[in-house]
MIDO-726533 format. One line per field, with one value per residue (C-alpha): residue number from 1; residue in three letters; x, y, z. Coordinates in pm, 1 decimal. Example, Ala and Ser with C-alpha at 12.3 -4.5 7.8 and 13.67 -1.06 7.14 Angstrom:
BEGIN
seq: 1, 2 .
type: Ala, Ser .
u: 1230.0, 1367.0 .
v: -450.0, -106.0 .
w: 780.0, 714.0 .
***
This chain:
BEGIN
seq: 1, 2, 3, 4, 5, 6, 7, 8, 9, 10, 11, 12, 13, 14, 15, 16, 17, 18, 19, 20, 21, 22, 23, 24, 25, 26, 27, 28, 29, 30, 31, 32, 33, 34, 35, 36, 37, 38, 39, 40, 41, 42, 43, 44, 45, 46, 47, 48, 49, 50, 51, 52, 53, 54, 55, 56, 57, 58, 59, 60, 61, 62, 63, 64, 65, 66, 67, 68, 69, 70, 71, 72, 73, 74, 75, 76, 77, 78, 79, 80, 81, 82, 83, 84, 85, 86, 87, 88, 89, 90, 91, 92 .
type: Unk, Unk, Unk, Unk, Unk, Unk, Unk, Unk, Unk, Unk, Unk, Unk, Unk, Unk, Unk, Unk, Unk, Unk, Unk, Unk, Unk, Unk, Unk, Unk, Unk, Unk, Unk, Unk, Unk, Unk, Unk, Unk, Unk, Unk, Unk, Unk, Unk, Unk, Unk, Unk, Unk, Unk, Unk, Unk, Unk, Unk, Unk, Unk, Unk, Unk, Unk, Unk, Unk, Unk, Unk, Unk, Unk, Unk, Unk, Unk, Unk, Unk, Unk, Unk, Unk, Unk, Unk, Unk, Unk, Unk, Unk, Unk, Unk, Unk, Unk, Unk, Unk, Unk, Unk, Unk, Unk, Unk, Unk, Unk, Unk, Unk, Unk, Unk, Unk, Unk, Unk, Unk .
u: -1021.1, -1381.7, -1238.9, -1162.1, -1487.4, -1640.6, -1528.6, -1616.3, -1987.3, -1964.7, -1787.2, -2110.0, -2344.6, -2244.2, -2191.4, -2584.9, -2697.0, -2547.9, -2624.2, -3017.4, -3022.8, -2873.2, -3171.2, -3377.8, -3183.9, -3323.1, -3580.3, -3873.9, -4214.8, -4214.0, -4284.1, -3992.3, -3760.3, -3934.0, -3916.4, -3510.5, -3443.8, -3630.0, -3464.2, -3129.7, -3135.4, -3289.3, -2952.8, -2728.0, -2822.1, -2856.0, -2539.5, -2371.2, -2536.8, -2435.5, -2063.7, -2083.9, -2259.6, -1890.4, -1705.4, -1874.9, -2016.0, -2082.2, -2393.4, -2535.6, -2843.3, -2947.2, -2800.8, -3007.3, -3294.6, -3205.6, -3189.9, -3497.0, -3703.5, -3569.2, -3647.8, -3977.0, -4068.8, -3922.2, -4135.3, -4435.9, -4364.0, -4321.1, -4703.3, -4847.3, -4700.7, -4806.5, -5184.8, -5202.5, -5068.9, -5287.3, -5607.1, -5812.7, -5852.9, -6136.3, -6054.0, -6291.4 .
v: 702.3, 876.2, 1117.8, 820.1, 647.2, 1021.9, 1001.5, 645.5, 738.6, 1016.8, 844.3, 583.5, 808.8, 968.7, 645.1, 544.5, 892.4, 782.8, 434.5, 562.8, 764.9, 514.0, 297.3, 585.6, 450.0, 100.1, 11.5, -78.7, 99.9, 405.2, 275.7, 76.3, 335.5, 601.9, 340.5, 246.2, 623.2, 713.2, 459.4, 514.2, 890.0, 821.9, 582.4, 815.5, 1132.5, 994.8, 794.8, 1153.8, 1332.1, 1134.9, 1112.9, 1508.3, 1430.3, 1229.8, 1530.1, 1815.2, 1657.6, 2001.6, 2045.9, 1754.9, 1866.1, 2001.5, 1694.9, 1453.2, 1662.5, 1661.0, 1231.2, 1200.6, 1453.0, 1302.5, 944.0, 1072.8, 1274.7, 1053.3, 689.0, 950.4, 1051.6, 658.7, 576.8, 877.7, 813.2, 391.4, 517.5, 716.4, 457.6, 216.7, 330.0, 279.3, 595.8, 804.9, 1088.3, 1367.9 .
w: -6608.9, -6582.5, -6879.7, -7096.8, -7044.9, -7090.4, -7441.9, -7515.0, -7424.7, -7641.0, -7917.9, -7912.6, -7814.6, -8175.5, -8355.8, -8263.6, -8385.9, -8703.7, -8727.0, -8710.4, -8974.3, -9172.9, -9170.8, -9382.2, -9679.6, -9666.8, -9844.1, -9546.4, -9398.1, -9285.1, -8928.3, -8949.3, -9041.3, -8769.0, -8515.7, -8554.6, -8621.9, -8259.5, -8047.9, -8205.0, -8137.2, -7786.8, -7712.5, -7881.3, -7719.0, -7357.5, -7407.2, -7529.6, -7193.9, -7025.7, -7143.7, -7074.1, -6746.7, -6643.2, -6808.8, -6615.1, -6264.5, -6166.9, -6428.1, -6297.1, -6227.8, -6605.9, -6740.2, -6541.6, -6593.6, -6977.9, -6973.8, -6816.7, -7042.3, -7347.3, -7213.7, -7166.2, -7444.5, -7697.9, -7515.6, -7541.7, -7897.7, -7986.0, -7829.5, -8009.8, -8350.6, -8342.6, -8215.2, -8509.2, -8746.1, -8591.8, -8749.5, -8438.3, -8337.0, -8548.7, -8759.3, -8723.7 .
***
């Protein structure tokens, strides 16, 4: 049961990944198509961890470790890029 719902994560996890880089092809802002392609990626790599997470319990210390840095960096990466967009911040 745990092996079948292994592949289902990483059958979405993959489906996500693609579904975000599908929104580059519309015709929107760049923010717009940064911002859908981040959180899509985000989804579809943690939901792919953690469908190999359920497939090899034993590495689950490398693959929690590997969720929570990409939560992080990518929630970081997301502030950074919308400061800079904002135009608030000076420009030396």
């Amino acid at each position: 049961m745990s092996e079948l719902f292994s592949y289902v994560c990483l059958g979405v996890g993959i489906v996500f990944s693609f579904w975000g880089t599908s929104h580059l092809l519309q015709r929107r802002s760049v923010f717009f198509k940064l911002h859908s392609l981040s959180v899509a990626d985000t989804l579809g790599s943690m939901a792919i961890l953690f469908g190999l997470l359920l497939n090899r319990p034993s590495e689950w210390p490398l693959l929690l470790l590997a969720i929570i840095c990409l939560a992080i960096w990518n929630t970081m990466l997301g502030y950074v890029l919308a400061y800079c967009s904002s135009g608030n911040g000076k420009n030396d």
